[in-house]
C-alpha positions in Angstrom: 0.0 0.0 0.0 1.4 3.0 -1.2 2.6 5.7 2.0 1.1 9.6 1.8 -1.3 8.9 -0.9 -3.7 11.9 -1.6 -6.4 11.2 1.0 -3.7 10.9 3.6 -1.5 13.8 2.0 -4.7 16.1 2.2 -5.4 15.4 5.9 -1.5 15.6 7.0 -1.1 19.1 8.4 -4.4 18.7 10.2 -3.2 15.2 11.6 -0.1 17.1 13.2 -1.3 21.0 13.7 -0.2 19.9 17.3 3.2 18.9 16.8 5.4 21.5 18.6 7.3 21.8 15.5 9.2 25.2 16.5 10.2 23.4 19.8 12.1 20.8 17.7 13.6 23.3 15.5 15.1 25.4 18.2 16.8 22.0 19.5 17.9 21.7 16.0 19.1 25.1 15.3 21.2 24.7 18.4 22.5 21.8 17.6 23.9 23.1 13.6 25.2 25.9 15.5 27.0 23.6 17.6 28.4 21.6 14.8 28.6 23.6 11.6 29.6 27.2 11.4 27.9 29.5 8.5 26.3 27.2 6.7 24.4 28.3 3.5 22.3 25.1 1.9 20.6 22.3 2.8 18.9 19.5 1.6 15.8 17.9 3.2 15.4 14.6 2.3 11.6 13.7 2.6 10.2 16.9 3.1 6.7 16.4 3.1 4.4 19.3 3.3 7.8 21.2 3.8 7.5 22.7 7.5 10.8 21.8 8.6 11.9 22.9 5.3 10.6 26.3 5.7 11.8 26.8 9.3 15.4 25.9 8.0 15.3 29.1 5.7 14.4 31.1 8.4 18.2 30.5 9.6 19.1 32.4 6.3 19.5 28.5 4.3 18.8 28.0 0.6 16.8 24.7 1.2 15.8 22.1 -1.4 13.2 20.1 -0.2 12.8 16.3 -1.7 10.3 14.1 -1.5 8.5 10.6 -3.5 4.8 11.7 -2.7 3.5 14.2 -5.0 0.5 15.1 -3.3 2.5 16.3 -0.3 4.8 18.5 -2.7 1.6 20.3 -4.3 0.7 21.1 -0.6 4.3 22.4 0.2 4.7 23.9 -3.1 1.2 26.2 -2.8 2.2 26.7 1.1 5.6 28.1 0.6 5.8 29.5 -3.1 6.2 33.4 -2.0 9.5 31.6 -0.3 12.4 32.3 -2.8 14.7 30.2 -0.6 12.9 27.2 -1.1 12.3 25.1 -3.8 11.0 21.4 -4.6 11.6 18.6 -6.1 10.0 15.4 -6.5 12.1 12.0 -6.1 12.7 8.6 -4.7 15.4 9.1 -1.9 17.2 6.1 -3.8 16.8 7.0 -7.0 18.1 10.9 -6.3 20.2 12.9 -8.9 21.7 16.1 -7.7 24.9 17.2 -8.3 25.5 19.9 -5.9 26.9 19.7 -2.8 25.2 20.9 0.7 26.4 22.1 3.8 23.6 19.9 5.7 21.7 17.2 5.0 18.8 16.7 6.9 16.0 13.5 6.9 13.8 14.3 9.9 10.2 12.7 11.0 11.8 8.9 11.0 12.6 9.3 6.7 15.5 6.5 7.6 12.9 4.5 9.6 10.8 3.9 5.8 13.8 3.0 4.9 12.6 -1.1 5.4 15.3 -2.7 3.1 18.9 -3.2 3.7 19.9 -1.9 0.1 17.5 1.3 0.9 19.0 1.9 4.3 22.9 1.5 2.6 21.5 3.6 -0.1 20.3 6.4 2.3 23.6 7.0 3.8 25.6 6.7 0.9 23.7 9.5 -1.0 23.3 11.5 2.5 27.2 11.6 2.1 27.3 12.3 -1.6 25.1 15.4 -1.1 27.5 16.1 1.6 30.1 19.5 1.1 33.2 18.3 3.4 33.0 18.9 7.2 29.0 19.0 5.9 26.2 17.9 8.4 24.4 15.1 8.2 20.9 15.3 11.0 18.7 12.5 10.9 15.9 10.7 13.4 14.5 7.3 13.2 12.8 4.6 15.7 15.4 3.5 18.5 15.2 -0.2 19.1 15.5 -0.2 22.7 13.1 2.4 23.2 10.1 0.4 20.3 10.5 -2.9 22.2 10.4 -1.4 25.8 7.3 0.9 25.0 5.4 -1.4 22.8 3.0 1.0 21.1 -0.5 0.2 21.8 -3.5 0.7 19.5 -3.8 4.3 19.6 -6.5 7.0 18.2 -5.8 10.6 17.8 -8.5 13.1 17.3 -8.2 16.4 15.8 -10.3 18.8 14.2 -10.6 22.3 12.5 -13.8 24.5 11.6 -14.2 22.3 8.2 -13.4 18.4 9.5 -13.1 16.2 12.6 -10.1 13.8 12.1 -10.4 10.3 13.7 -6.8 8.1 13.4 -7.0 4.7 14.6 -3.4 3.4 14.7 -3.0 -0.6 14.9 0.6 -1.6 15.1 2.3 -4.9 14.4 5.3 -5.8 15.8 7.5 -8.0 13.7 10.5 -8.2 15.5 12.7 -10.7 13.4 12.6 -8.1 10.8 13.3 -4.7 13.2 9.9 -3.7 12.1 6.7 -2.7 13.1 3.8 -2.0 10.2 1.5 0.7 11.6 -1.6 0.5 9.8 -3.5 3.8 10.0 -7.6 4.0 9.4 -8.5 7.3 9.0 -12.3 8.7 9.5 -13.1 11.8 8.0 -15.9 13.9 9.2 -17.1 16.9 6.8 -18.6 18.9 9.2 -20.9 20.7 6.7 -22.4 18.3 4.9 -21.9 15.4 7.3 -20.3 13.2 5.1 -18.0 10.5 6.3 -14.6 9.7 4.6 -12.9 5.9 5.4 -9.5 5.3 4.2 -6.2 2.7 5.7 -2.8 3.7 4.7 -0.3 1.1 5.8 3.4 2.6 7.4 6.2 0.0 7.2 8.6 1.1 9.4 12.0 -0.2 10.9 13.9 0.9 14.0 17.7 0.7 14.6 20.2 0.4 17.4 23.1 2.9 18.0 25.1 0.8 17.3 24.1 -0.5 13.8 23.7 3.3 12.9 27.4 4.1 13.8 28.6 1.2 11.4 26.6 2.4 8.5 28.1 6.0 9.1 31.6 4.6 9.3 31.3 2.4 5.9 30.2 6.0 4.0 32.9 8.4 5.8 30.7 9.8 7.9 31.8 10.6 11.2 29.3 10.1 14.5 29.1 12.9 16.5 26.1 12.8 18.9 22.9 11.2 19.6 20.0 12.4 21.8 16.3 11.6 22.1 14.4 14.4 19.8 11.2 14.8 22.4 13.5 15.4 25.6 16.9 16.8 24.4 18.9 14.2 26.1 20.3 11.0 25.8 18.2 8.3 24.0 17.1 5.5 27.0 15.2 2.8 26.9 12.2 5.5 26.9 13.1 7.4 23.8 10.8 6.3 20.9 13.4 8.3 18.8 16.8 8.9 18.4 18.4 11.8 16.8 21.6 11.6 15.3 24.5 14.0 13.7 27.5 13.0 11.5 30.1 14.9 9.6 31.3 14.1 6.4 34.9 13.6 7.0 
């Protein structure tokens, strides 16, 4: 089943209108700063409806957002198109073609996670580093094994609505833990407030999760250096309560 389809792409921003996604940035921004001094273009590898992307160029980055659904770059595309420091392009991670060179690369909201396959995940880093400027940033986020197997996600429904629709997501995971995977299949009800009509859709999310350690090999087999991990939600170090773990590398 195909991921971010155009029912699902439609509904996206809605779904998450309550992420805190300027909390997350200002971690991020702090931790660039940190690692990378003046940088002036990045590349964000599955950008979606292009928030992150858009928050990136208000550090003063020329950012070229990529992504393989092209339902959620019409909605970034009309968003953001008064933005002359942000621009689109529709592609398969794998299958990418750019030949310039960034000063970051960034793959945030679990991108590497979709990555299921082992030639995908090899594929991921090897381009991340390709795109890479030397001494260039690579910031990614994914599902941290220790954290999936200790939480074990429960059947979950979020609710969220605006003056137009009321948003029902029933989230039924399964756990297939030979693979380092759990397939979150998502049911979507969609209320139209004004006429009343109801809207039933599934999307299916294949997604893997990874340990440190295998992370740190993949980086080392492409040049890339490790340089820190912390859990995204808390700003610390990933424990066996972080659902996610954020990484940075350097292309050395």
């Amino acid at each position: 089943m195909t991921c971010f389809a155009k029912d699902y792409s439609n509904f996206y921003d809605l779904l998450y209108k309550n992420k805190n996604y300027n909390k997350e940035f200002s971690f991020i921004k702090k931790i660039l700063k940190n690692f990378l001094k003046n940088p002036k273009t990045l590349i964000d590898l599955g950008c979606g409806t292009g928030k992150y992307s858009k928050l990136m160029t208000d550090l003063g980055l020329e950012v070229h957002g990529i992504d393989n659904s092209k339902h959620m770059l019409n909605i970034a595309r009309k968003k953001y198109k008064a933005n002359k420091k942000l621009k689109f392009t529709y592609s398969d991670i794998n299958n990418l073609n750019i030949k310039k060179k960034f000063d970051i690369v960034s793959a945030l909201f679990h991108i590497l996670s979709y990555q299921i396959k082992k030639n995908n995940i090899k594929k991921f880093f090897q381009i991340s580093q390709k795109l890479l400027k030397k001494n260039g940033i690579l910031i990614f986020d994914f599902w941290y094994k220790d954290g999936v197997l200790n939480l074990r996600e429960p059947l979950k429904c979020r609710n969220v609505e605006n003056k137009n629709f009321k948003i029902y997501r029933i989230t039924r995971p399964k756990l297939i833990k030979k693979l380092d995977q759990i397939h979150d299949e998502h049911e979507m009800i969609i209320i139209n407030k004004k006429n009343k009509k109801v809207k039933i859709f599934k999307e299916t999310h294949k997604m893997r999760f990874f340990t440190i350690k295998t992370i740190k090999k993949y980086l080392k087999s492409n040049k890339l250096k490790y340089l820190i991990s912390l859990d995204l939600s808390t700003s610390r170090t990933v424990t066996k309560n972080s659902w996610g773990a954020l990484v940075v590398a350097k292309k050395i």
